[in-house]
PLY file of the C-alpha trace (Angstrom):
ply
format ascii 1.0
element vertex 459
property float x
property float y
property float z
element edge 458
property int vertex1
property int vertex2
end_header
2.80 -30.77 -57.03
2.17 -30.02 -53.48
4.76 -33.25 -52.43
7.47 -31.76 -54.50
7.04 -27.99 -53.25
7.08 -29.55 -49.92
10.03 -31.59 -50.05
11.84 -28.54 -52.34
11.51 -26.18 -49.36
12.81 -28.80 -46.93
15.85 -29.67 -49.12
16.20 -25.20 -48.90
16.35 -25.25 -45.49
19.03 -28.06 -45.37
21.21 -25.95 -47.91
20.88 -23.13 -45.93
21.57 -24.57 -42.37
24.75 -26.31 -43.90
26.21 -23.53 -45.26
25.64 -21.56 -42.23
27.25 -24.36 -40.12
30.50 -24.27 -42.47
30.84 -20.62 -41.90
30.30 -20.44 -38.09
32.91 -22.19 -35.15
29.80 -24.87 -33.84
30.41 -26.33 -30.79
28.33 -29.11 -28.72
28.28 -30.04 -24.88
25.75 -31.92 -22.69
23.90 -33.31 -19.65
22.37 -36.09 -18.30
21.03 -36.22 -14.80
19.05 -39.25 -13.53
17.94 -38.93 -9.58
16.50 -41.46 -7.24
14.25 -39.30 -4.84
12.37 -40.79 -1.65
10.25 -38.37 0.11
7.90 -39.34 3.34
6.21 -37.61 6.13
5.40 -38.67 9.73
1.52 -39.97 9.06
0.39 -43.02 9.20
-1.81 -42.57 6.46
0.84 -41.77 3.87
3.09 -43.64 2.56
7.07 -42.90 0.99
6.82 -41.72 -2.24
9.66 -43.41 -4.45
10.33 -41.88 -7.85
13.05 -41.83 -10.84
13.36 -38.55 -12.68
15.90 -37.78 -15.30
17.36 -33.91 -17.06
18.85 -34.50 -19.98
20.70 -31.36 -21.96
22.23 -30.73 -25.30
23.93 -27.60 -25.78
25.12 -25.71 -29.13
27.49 -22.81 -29.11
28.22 -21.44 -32.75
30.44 -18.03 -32.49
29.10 -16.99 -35.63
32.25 -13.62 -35.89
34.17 -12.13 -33.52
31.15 -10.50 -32.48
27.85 -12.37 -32.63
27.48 -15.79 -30.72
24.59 -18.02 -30.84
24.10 -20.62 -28.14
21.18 -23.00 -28.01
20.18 -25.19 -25.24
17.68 -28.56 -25.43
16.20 -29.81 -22.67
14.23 -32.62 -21.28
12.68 -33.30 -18.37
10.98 -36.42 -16.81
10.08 -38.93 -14.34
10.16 -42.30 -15.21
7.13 -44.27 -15.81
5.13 -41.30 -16.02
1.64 -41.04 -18.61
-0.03 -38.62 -19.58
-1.49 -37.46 -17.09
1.46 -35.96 -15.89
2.08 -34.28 -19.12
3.16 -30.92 -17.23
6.58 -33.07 -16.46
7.64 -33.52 -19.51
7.81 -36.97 -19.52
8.72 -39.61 -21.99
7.48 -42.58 -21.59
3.39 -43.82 -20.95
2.14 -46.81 -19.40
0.13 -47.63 -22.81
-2.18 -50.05 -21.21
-5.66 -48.40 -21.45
-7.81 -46.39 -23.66
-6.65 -43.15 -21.67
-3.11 -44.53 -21.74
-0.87 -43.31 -24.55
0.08 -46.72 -26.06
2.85 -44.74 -28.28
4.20 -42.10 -25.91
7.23 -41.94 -27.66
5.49 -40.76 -30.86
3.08 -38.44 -29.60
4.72 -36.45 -26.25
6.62 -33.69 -27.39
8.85 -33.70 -24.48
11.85 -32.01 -25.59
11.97 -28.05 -25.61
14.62 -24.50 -25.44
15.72 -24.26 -21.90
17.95 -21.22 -23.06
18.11 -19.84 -26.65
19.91 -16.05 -26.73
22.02 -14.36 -28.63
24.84 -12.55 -27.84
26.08 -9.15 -29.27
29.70 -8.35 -28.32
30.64 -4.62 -28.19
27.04 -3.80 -29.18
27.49 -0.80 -31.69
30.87 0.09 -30.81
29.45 1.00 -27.64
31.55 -0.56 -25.28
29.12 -2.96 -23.45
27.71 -6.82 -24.69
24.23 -7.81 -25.39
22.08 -10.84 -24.52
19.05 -11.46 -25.98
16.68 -14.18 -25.76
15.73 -17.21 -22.63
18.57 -17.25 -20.63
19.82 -18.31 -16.91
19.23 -14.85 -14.73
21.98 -15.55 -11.58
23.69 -12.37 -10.00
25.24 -11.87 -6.39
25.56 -16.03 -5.77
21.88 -16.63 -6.43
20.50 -14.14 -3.43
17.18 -12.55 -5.70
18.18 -13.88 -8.97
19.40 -17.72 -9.83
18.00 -20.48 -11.67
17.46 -22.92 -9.35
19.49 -25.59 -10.66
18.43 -28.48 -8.01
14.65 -28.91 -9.78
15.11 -30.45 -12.57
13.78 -27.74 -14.86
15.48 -24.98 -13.28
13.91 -21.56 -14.50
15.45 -19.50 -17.31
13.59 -16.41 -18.10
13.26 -14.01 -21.15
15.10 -10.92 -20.73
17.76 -8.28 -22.71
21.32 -7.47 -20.54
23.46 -5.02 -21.12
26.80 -5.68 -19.83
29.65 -3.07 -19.55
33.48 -4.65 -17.92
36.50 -2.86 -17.46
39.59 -2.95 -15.05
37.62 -4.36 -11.79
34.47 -2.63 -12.43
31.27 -4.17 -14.08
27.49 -2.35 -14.45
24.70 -4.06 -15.83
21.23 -3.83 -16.89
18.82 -6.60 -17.23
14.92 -6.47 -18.51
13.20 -9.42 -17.55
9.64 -9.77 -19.16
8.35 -11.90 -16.22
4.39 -12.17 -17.84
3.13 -10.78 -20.98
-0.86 -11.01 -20.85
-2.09 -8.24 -22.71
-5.50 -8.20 -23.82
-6.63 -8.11 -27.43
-5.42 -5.20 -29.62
-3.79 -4.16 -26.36
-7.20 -2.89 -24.68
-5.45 -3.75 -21.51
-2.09 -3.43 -19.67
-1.74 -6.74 -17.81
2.10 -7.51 -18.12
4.60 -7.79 -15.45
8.43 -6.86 -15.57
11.51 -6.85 -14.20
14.41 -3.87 -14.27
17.26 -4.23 -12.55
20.67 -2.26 -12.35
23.96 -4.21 -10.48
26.93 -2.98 -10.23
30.29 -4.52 -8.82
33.75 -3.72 -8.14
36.68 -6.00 -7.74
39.75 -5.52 -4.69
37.46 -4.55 -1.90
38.41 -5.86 1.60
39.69 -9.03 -0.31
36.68 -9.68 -1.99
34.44 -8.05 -4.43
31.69 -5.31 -3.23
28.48 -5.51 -5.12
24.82 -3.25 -5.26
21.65 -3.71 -6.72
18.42 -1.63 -7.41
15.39 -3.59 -8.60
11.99 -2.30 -10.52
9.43 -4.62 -10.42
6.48 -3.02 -12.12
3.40 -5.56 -11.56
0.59 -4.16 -13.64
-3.29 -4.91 -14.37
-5.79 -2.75 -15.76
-8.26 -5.42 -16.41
-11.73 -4.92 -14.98
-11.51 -8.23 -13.04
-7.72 -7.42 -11.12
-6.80 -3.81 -11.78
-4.00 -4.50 -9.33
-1.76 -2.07 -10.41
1.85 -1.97 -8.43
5.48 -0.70 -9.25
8.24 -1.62 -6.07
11.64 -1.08 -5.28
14.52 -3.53 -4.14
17.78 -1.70 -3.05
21.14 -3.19 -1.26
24.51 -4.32 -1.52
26.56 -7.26 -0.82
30.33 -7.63 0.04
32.00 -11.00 -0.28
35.88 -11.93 -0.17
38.44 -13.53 2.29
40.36 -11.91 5.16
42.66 -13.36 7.80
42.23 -16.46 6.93
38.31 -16.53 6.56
35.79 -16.11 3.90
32.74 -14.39 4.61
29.84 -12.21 3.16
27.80 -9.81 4.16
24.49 -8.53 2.59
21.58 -5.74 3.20
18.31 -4.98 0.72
15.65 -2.76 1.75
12.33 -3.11 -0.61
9.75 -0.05 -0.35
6.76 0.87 -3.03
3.36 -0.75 -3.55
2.39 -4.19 -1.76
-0.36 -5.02 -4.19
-2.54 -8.03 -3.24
-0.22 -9.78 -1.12
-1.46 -7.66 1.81
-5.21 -8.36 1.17
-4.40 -12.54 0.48
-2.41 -12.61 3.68
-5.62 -11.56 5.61
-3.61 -10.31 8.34
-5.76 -7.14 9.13
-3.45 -5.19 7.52
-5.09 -1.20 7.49
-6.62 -0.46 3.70
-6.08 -4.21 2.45
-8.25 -4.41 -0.77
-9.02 -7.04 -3.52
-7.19 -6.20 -6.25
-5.46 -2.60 -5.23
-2.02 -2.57 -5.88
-1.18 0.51 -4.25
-3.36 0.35 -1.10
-0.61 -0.86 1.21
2.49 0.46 1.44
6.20 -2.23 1.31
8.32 -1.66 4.20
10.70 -4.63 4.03
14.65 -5.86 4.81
16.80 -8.75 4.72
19.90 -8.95 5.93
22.56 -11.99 5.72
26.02 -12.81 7.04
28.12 -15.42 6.44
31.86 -16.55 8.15
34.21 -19.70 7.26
37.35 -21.32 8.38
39.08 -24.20 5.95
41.31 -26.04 7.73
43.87 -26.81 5.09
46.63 -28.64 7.16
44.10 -30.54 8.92
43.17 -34.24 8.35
40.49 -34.08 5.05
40.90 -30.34 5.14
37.45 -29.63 7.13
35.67 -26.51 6.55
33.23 -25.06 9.06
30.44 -21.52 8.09
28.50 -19.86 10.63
24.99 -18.64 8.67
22.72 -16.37 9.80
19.61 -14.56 7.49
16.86 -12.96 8.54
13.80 -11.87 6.44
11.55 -9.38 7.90
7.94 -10.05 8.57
4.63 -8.48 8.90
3.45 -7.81 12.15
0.43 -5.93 13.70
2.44 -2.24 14.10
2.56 -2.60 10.04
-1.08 -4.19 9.90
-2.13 -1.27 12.17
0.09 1.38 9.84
-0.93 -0.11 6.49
2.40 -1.63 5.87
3.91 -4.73 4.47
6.68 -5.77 6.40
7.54 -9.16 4.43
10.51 -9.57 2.64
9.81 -10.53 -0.89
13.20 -13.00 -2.00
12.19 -12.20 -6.31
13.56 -15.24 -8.16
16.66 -16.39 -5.87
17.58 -19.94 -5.34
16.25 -20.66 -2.17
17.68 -24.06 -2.41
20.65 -22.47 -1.86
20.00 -20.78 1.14
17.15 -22.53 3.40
17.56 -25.90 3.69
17.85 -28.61 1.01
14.26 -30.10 1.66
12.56 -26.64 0.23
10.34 -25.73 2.73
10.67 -22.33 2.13
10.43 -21.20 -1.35
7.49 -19.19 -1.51
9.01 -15.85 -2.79
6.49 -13.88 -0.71
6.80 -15.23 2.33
3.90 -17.22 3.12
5.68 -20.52 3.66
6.44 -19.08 7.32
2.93 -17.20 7.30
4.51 -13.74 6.16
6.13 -13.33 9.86
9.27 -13.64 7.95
12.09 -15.90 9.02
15.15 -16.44 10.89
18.00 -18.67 9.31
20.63 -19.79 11.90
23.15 -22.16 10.43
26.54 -24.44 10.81
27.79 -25.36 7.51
30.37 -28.27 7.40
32.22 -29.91 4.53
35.32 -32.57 4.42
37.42 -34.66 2.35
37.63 -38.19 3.56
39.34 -39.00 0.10
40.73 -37.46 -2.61
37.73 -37.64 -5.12
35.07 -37.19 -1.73
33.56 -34.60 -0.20
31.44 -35.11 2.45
28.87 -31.90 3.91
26.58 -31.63 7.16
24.37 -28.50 7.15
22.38 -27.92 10.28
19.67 -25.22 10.25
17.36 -23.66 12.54
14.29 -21.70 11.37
12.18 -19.09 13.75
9.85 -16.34 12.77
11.54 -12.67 12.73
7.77 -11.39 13.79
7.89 -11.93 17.47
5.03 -14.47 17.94
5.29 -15.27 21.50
4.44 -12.01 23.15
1.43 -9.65 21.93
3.08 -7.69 18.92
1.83 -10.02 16.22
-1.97 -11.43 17.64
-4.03 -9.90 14.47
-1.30 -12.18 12.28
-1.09 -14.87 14.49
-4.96 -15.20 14.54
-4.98 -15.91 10.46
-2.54 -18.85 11.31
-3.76 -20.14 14.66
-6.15 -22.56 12.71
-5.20 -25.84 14.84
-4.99 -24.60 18.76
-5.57 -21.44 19.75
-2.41 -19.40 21.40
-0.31 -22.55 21.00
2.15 -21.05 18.02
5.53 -20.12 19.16
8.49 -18.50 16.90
10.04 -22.05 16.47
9.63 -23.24 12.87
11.95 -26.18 13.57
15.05 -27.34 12.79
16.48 -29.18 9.24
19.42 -31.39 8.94
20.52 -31.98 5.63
23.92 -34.43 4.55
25.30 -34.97 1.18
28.42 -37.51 -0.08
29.73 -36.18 -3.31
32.23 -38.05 -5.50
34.09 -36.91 -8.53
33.62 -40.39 -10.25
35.76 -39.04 -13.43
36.86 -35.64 -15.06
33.28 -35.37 -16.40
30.75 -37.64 -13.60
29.80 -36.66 -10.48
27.96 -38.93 -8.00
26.03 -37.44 -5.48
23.85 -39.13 -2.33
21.77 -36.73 0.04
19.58 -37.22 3.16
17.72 -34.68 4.90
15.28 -34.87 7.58
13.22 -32.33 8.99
12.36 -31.84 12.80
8.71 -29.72 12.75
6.97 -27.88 15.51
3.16 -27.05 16.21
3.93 -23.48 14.58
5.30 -25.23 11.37
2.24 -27.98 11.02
-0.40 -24.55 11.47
0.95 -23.08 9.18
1.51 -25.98 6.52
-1.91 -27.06 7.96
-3.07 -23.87 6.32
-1.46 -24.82 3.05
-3.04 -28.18 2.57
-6.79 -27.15 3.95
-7.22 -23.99 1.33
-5.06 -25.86 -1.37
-2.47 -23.33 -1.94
0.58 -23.85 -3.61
2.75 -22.45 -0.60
6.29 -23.40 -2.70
5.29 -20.88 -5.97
0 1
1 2
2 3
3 4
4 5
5 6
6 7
7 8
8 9
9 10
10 11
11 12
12 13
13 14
14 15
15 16
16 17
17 18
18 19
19 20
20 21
21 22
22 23
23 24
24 25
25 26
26 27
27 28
28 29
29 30
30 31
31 32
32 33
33 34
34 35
35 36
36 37
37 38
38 39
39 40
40 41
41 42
42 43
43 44
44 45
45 46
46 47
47 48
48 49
49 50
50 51
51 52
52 53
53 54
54 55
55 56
56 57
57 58
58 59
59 60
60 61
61 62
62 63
63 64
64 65
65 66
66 67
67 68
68 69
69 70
70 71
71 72
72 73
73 74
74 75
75 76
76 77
77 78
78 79
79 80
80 81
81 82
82 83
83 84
84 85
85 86
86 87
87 88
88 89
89 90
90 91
91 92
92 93
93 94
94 95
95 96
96 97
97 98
98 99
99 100
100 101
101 102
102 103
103 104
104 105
105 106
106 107
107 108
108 109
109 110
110 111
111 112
112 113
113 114
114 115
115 116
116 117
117 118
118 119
119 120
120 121
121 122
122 123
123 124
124 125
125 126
126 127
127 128
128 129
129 130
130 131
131 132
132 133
133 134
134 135
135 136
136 137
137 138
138 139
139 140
140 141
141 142
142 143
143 144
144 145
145 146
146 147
147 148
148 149
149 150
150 151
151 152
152 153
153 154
154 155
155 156
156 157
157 158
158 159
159 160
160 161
161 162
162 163
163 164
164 165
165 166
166 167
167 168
168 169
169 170
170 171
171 172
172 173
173 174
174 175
175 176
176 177
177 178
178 179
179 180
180 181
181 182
182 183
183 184
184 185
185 186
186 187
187 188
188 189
189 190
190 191
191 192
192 193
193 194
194 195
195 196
196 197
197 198
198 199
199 200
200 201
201 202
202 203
203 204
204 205
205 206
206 207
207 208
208 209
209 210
210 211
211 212
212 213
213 214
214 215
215 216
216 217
217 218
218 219
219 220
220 221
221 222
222 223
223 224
224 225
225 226
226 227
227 228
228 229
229 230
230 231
231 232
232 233
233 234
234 235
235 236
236 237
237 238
238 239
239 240
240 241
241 242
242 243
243 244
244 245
245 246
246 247
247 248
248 249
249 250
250 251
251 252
252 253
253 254
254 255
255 256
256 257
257 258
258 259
259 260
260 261
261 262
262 263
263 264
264 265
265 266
266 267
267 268
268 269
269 270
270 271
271 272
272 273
273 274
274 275
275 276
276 277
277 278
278 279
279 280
280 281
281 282
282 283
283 284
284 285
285 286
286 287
287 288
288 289
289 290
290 291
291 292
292 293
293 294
294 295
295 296
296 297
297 298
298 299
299 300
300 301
301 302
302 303
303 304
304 305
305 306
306 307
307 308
308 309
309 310
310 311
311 312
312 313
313 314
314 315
315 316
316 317
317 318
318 319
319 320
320 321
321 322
322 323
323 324
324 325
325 326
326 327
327 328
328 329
329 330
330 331
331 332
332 333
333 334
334 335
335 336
336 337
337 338
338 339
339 340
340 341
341 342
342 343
343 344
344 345
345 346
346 347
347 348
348 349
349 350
350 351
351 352
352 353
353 354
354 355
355 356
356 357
357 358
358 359
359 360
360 361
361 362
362 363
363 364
364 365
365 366
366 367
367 368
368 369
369 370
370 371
371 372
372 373
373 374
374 375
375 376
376 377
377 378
378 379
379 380
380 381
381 382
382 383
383 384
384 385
385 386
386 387
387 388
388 389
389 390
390 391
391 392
392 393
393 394
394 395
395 396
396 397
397 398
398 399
399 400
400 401
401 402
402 403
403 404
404 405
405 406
406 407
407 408
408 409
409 410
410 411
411 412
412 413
413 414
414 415
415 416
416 417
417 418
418 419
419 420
420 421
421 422
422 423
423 424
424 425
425 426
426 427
427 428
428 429
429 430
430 431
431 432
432 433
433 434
434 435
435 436
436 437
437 438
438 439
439 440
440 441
441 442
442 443
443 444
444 445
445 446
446 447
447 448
448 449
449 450
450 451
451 452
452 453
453 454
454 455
455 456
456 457
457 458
């Protein structure tokens, strides 16, 4: 009896799932990425790591009416040869050779989960704006404070509602991101932390498109062990487009509200700095990016040439002293994107460059030696924005100076990253990168700092 109820609700679900499928327009579309990576370091003592890791995607659009669309995305992600003790990678494969080995890896890893699963509700009760629902890819404004870093492997999708509203050249929307949902049982406690965002954007403005943004990031805790309770604010606009011949952009945010614990981990001095207060220390932060290029399309392989330069404010000792945070926080932007190619500066607070914020000076090249090539050079330099070198930042510089005292200067150091693309067919791309870093005594303090009080200086 229990067999055949079994197999009578499977057969159900079958019946129903095919007759759905007949009534709705199903599409399906992939990926699959396989990388070589090599990553070394300057020691002696280490050597080159050398590693195979693979993405592989299967995606399924089904516009269900004219106004409801369901799209589902699979995903997989893993490096080769990995067991389970690297189970966090969702790998594929184990090594099946010892007791703690997983001798059938293929039958017991689950390694295949929703990257994105959402819904989508057009003209949402006749009230003139769309609605997604469900894990989705977050990117506004080119990746600046929201993108889903698409170089990992992973990338990052995250669970949120948007409310979407086009017409003529104008578009406003809303987004909710639930970013951590921890309440406590029966919902004793408020421990969750979200996202709000509005962005708006408008279309035919100095050849380009003029964009702003206000962010609420309400960060809340009422448990007896954190009660770090903080609500911020993230305000600014960006203008991109093309004039005279050049493309550029041009970009401003201004963040104010609570600091929370960031100011107390940093343990930079900073006035009224407490364990778990969110609202102790005051945000007092910018960022501001610009961004000009020249293609050269009568020119032998059509070279194009950008001038970059961003800088993200620190914290120095006039906010310590004022019970300020000065550091720019970047939310959940592609740094990829934006700071060199070998990553050195993800950390979305700052503390990959100490919290003395950073300065981004760039020449961006890219060519066509052949139709089907494209060949780029990036070449960045990286220096604190907190002045370092004379005596405005000593309190900060003393929770850094771990190595040799006085001997940290604003150079971070300079990255060079190249990458040969080629569009192998209509629907393969082929890409080889190398990038080497040049460091300086500020940037081994600081990673130095990293390593010693093993913090994960890339979350």
């Amino acid at each position: 009896m229990k067999r055949n109820l079994i197999l009578s609700i499977a057969v159900a679900v079958c019946l129903i799932a095919a007759t759905v499928a007949q009534a709705a327009d199903v599409s399906f579309s992939g990926e699959f990425r396989p990388r070589f990576n090599i990553d070394t370091d300057t020691s002696d003592s280490t050597s080159a790591a050398h590693f195979f890791d693979t993405r592989v995607r299967l995606n399924a659009k089904a516009n269900v009416n004219a106004n409801t669309e369901v799209f589902l995305q699979f995903q997989s992600v893993g490096i080769w040869g990995g067991g389970a003790a690297n189970s966090g990678t969702r790998e594929s494969t184990g090594a099946g050779t010892g007791a703690g080995d997983l001798a059938e890896a293929s039958d017991l890893l689950d390694d295949v989960g929703f990257h994105q699963a959402y819904l989508t509700l057009k003209n949402f009760a006749g009230a003139g704006f769309d609605a997604k629902i469900g894990r989705q890819e977050v990117v506004v404004d080119g990746h600046r404070l929201f993108g889903h870093t698409g170089w990992t492997q992973g990338a990052e999708t995250k669970d949120a509602i948007r409310l979407t509203h086009a017409a003529g050249n104008h578009t406003l929307n809303y987004t909710y991101i639930a970013g951590d949902e921890n309440d406590g049982v029966a919902n004793i406690t408020d421990q969750d932390h979200g996202v709000h965002f509005l962005h708006a954007s408008t279309q035919g403005v100095l050849g380009g498109a003029l964009s702003g943004i206000f962010v609420i990031t309400n960060d809340h805790d009422n448990s007896a062990l954190m009660s770090d309770n903080e609500t911020w604010y993230t305000i600014g606009a960006r203008q991109k487009g093309k004039l005279g011949g050049l493309d550029y952009r041009v970009e401003f945010y201004h963040q104010f509200g609570d600091a929370g614990e960031i100011a107390n981990t940093c343990s930079c001095a900073v006035t009224n700095a407490a364990a778990n207060a969110g609202s102790s220390v005051d945000r007092d932060a910018q960022m501001f990016g610009v961004r000009v290029g020249k293609t050269f399309k009568n020119a032998s392989m059509s070279p194009t040439i950008t001038l970059w330069y961003d800088v993200l404010s620190g914290t120095d000792d006039d906010d310590a002293a004022g019970s300020e945070w000065g550091t720019f926080d970047v939310h959940y932007d592609t740094g990829h994107k934006f700071y060199g190619l070998m990553d050195f500066y993800l950390n979305r607070t700052g503390q990959n460059s100490g919290w003395m914020g950073m300065q981004d000076i760039a020449i961006k090249t890219k060519m066509s030696p052949k139709p089907g090539w494209t060949l780029k050079a990036d070449w960045h330099h990286f220096r604190t924005q907190t002045d370092i070198s004379g005596s405005d930042a000593d309190t900060v510089v003393a929770a850094h100076d771990t190595m040799n005292a006085n001997a940290m200067d604003p150079d971070l150091g300079t990255e060079v990253d190249l990458t040969l693309v080629h569009k192998y067919d209509a629907n393969t791309n082929i890409s080889v990168g190398y990038s080497h870093y040049f460091t300086t005594t500020t940037f081994a303090q600081l990673n130095e700092r990293c390593w010693r009080q093993r913090w994960n200086c890339r979350v």
